[in-house]
SEDO-233009 format. One line per 4 residues: number of its first residue (from 1); their letters; for each residue x, y, z of N, C-alpha, C, O. Coordinates in Angstrom, 1 decimal. Last residue first. Layout:
N
NUM	a	X,Y,Z,X,Y,Z,X,Y,Z,X,Y,Z ~ ...
# end
This chain:
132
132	xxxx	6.7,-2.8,19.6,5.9,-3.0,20.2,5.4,-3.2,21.4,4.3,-3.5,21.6 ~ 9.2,-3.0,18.6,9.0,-2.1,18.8,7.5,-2.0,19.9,7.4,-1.1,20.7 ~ 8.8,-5.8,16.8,9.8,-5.5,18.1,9.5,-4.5,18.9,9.6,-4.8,20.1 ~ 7.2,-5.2,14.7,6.6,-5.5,15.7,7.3,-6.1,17.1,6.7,-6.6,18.0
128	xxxx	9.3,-3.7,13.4,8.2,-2.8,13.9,7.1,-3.4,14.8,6.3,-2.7,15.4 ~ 10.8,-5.5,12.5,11.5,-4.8,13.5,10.5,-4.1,14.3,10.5,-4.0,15.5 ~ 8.7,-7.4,11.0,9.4,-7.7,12.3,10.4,-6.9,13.5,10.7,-7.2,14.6 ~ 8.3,-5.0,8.8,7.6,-6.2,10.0,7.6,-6.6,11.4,6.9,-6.5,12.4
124	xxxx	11.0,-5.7,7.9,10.3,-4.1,8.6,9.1,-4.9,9.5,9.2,-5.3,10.7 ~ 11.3,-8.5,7.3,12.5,-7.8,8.0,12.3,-6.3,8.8,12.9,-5.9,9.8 ~ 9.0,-8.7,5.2,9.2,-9.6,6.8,10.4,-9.0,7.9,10.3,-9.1,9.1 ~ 9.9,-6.8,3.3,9.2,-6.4,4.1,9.1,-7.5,5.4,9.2,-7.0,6.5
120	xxxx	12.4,-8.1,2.2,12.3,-7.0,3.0,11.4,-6.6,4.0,11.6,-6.2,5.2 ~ 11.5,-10.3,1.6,12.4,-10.3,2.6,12.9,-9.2,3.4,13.4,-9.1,4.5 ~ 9.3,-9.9,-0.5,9.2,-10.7,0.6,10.4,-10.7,1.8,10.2,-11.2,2.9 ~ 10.9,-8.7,-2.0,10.1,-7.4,-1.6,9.6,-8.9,0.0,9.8,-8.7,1.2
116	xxxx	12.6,-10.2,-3.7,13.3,-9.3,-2.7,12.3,-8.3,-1.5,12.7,-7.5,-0.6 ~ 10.8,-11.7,-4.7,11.2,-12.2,-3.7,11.9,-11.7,-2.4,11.9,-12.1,-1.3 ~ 9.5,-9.7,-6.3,8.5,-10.2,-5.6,9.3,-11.2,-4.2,8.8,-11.4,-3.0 ~ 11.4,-9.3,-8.0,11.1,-8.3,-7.0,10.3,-8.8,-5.9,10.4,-8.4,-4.7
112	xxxx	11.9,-11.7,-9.4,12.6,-11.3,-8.4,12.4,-10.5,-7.7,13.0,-10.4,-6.6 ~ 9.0,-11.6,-10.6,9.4,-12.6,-9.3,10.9,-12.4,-8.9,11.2,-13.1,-7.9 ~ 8.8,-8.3,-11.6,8.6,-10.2,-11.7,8.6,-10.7,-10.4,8.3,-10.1,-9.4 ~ 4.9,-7.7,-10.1,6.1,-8.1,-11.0,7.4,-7.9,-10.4,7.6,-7.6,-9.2
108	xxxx	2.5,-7.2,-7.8,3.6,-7.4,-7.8,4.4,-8.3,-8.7,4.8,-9.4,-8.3 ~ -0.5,-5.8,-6.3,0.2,-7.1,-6.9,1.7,-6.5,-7.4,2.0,-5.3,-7.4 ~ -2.2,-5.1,-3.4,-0.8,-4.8,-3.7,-0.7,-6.3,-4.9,-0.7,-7.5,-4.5 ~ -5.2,-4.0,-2.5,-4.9,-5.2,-2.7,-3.2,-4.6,-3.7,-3.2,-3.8,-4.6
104	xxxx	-7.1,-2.8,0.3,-6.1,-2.4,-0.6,-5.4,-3.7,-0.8,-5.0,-4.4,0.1 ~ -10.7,-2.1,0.9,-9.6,-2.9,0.4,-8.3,-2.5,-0.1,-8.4,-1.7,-1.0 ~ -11.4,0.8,2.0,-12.3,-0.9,2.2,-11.4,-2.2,2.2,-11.3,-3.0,3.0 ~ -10.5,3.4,2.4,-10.6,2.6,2.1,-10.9,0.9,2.6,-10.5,0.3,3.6
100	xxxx	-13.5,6.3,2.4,-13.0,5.0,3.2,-12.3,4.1,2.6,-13.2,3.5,1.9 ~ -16.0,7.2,1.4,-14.4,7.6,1.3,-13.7,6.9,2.2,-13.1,7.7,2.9 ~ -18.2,6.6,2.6,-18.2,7.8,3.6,-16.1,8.0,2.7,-15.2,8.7,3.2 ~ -18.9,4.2,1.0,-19.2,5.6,0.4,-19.1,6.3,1.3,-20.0,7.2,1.1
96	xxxx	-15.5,3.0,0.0,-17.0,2.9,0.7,-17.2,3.9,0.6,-16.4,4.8,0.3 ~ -12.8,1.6,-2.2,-13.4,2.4,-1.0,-14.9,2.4,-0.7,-15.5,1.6,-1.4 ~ -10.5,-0.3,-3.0,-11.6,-0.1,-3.0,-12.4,0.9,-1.8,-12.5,0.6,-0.6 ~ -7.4,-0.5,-5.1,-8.1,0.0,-3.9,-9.8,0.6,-3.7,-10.2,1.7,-4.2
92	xxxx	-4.3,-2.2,-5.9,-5.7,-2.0,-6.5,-6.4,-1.8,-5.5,-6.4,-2.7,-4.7 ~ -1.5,-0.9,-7.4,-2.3,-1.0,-6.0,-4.0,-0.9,-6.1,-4.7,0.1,-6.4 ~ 0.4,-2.9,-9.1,-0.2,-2.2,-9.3,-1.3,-2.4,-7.4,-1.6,-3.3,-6.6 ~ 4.0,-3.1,-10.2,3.0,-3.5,-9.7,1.9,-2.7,-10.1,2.0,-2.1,-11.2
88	xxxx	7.6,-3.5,-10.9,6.2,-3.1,-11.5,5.5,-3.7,-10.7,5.8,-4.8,-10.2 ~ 10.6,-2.8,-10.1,9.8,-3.3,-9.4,8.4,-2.3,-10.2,8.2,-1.1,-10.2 ~ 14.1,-3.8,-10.9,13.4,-2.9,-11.3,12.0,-3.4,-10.7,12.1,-4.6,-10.6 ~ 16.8,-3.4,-8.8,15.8,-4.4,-9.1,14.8,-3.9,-9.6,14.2,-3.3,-8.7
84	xxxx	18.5,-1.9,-7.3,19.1,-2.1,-8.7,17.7,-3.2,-8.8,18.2,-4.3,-9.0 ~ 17.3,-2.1,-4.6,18.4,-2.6,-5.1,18.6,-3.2,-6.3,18.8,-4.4,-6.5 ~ 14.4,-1.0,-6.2,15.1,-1.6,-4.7,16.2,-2.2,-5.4,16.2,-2.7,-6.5 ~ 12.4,1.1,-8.3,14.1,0.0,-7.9,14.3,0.3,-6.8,14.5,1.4,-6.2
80	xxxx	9.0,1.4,-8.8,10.4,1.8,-8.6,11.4,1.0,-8.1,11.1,0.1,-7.4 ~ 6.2,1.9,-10.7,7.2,1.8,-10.6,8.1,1.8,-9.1,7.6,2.5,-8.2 ~ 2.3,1.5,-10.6,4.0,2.0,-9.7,4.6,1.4,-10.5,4.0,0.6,-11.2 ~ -1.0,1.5,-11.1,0.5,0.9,-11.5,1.2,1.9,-11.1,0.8,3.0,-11.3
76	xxxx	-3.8,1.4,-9.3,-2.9,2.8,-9.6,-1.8,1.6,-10.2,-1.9,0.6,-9.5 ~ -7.2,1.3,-9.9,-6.0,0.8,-9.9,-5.1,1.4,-10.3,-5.1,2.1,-11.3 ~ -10.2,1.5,-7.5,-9.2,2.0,-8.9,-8.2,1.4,-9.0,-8.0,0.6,-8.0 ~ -13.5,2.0,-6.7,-12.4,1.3,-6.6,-11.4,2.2,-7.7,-11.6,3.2,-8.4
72	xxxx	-16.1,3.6,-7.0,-15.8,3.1,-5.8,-14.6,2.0,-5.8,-14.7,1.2,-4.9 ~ -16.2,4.3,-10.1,-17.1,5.0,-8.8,-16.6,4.8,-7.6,-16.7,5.8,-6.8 ~ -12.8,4.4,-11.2,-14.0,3.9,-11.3,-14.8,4.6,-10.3,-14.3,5.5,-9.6 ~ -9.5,4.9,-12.5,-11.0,5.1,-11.8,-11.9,5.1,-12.1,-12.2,5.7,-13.2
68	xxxx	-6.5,4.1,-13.1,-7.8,4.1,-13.5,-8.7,4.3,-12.5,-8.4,3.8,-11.4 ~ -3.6,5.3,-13.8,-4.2,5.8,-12.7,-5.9,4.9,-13.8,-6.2,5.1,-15.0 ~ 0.2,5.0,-13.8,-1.0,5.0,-14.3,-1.9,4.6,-12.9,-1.7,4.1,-11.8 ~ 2.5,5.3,-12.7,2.9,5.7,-14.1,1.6,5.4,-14.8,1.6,5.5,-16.1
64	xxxx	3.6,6.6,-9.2,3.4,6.2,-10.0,2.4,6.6,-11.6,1.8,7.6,-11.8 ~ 7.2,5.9,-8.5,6.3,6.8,-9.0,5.5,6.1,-9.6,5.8,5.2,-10.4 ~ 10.3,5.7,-6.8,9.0,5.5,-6.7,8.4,6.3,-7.3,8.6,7.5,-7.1 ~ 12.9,6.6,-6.3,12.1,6.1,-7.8,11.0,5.9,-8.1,10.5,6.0,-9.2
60	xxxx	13.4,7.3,-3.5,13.3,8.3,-4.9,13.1,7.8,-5.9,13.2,8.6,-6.9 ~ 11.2,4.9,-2.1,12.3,5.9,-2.2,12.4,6.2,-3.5,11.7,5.7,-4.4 ~ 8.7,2.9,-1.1,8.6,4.4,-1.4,10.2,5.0,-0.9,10.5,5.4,0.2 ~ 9.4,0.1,-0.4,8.5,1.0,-1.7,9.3,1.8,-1.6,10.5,1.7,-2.0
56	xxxx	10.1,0.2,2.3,10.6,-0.7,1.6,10.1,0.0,-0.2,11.0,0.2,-1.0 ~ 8.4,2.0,3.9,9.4,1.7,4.3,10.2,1.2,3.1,11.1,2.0,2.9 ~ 5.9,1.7,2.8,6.6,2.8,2.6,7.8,3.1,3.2,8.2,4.2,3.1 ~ 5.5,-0.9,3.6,5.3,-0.7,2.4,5.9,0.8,1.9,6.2,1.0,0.8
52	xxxx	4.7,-0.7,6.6,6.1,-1.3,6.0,6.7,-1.0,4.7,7.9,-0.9,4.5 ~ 2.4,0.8,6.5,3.7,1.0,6.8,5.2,1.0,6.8,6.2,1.7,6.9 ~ 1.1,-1.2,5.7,1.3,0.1,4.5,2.4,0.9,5.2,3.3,1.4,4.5 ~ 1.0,-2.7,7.2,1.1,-3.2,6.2,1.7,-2.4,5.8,2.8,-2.6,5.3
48	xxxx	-0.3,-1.2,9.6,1.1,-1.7,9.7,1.7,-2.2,8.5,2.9,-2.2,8.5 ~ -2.5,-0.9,8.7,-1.6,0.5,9.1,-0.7,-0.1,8.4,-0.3,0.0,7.2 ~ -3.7,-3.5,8.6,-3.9,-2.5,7.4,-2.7,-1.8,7.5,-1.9,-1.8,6.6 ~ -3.8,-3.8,11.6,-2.7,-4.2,10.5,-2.7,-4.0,9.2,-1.7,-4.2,8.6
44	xxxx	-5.9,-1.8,12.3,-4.9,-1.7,12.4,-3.3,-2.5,12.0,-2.1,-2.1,12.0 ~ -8.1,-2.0,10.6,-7.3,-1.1,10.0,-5.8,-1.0,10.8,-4.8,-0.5,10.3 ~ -8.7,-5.4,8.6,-8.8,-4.2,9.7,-7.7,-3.2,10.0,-6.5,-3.5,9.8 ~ -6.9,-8.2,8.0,-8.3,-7.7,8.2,-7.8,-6.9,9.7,-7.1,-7.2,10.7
40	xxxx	-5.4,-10.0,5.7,-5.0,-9.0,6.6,-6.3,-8.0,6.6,-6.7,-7.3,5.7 ~ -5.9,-12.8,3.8,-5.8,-11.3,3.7,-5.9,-10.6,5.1,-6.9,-11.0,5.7 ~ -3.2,-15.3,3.3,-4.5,-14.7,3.9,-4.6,-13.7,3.7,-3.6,-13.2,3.2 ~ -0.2,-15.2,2.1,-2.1,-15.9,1.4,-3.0,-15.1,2.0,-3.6,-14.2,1.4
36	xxxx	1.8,-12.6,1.2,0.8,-13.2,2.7,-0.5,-13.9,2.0,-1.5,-13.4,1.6 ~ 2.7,-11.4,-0.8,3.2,-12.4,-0.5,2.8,-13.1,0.5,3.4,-14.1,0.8 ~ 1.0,-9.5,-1.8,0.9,-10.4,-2.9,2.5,-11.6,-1.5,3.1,-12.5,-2.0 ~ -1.7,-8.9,0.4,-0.4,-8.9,0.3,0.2,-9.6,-0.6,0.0,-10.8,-0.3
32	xxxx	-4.6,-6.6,1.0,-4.0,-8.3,0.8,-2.8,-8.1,0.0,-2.7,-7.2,-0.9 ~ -6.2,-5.7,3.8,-5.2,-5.4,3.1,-4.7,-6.8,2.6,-4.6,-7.8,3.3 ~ -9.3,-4.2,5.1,-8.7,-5.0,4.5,-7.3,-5.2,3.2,-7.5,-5.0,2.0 ~ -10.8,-2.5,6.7,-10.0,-2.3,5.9,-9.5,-3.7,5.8,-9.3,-4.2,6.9
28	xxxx	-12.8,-1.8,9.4,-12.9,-3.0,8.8,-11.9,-3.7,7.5,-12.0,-4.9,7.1 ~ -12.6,1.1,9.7,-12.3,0.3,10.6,-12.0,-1.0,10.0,-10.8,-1.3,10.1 ~ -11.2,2.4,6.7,-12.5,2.2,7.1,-11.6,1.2,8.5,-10.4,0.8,8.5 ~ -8.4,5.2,6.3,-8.8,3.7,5.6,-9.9,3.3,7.1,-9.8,3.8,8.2
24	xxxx	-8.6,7.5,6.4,-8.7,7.1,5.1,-9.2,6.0,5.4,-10.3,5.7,5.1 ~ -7.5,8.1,9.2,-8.8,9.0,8.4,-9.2,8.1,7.2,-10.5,8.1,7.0 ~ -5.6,6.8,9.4,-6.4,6.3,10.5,-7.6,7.3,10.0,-8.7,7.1,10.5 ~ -3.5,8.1,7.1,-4.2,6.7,7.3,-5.4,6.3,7.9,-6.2,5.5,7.4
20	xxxx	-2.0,10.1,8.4,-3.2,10.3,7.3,-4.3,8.8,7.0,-5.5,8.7,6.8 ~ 0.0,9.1,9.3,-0.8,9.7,10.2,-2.4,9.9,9.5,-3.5,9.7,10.0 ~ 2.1,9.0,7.2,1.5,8.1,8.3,-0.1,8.0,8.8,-0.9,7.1,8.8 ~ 3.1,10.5,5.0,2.4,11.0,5.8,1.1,9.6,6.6,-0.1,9.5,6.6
16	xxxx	4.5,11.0,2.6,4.6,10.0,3.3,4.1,10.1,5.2,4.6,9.7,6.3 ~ 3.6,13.1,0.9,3.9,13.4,2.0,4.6,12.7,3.1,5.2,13.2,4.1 ~ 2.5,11.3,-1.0,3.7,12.4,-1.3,4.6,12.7,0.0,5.8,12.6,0.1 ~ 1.1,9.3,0.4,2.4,8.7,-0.3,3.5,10.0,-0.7,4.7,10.0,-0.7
12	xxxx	-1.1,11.2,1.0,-0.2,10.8,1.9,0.7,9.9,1.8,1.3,9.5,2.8 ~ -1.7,12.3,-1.4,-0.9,13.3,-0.4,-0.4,12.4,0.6,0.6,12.7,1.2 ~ -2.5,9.7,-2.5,-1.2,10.4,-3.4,-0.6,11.7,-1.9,0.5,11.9,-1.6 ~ -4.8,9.6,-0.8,-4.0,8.8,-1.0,-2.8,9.2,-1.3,-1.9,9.1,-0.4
8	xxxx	-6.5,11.5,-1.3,-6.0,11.5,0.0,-4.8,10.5,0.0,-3.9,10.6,0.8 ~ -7.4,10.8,-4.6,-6.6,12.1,-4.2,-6.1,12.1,-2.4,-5.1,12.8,-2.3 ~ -8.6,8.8,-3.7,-7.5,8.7,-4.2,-6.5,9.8,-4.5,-5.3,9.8,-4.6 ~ -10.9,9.5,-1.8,-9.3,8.8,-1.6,-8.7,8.4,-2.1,-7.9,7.6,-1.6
4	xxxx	-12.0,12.6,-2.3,-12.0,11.6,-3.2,-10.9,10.7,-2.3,-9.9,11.3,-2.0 ~ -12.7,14.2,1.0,-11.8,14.2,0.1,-11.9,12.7,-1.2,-11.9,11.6,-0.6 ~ -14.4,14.2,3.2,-15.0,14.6,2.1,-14.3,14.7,0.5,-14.8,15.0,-0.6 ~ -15.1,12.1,5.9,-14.1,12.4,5.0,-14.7,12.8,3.7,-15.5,12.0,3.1
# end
């Protein structure tokens, strides 16, 4: 992968583009969930995480309203409203040097979003691991 991943990232939150994932994020990925203690190791529940997360996240408010980078990590801050619920975070993401992401760590303001966001996402979660 020759692409920066945070520019691969934005095309595949623009695009909402699934598929783009199993290129970006490293076998070993690591995803931590501001509502799951443990952290979620490897890329295939990594997927499923981010999955969900654009299931529940990403509708027409979504945007996000700040970008820092560094050599090998960054932190993006989002916006957007779930049910009239205004939702600040920030996606904090570490990559490796083949461009890989390593880590994706999701935090999450206030605590009602944080509650509404726990009920959603266990509800995508669980339909998608019905599906199974």
């Amino acid at each position: 992968m020759n692409n920066h991943p945070i520019d691969s990232w934005h095309r595949i939150v623009e695009r909402r583009d699934l598929q783009g994932l199993a290129e970006l994020l490293a076998e070993d990925a690591v995803f931590c969930s501001p509502i799951v203690h443990k952290p979620q190791a490897g890329r295939a529940i990594t997927t499923l995480y981010l999955a969900a997360a654009f299931d529940v996240f990403f509708n027409d408010s979504f945007r996000y309203v700040r970008q820092i980078i560094g050599p090998h990590d960054a932190m993006l801050e989002f916006e957007t409203t779930i049910d009239s619920t205004h939702v600040n975070g920030v996606d904090i993401i570490k990559w490796n040097a083949r461009n890989q992401i390593v880590e994706f760590k999701v935090m999450v303001r206030p605590l009602r979003a944080i509650n509404l966001i726990h009920e959603r996402m266990a509800a995508v979660l669980q339909a998608m691991q019905g599906r199974t």
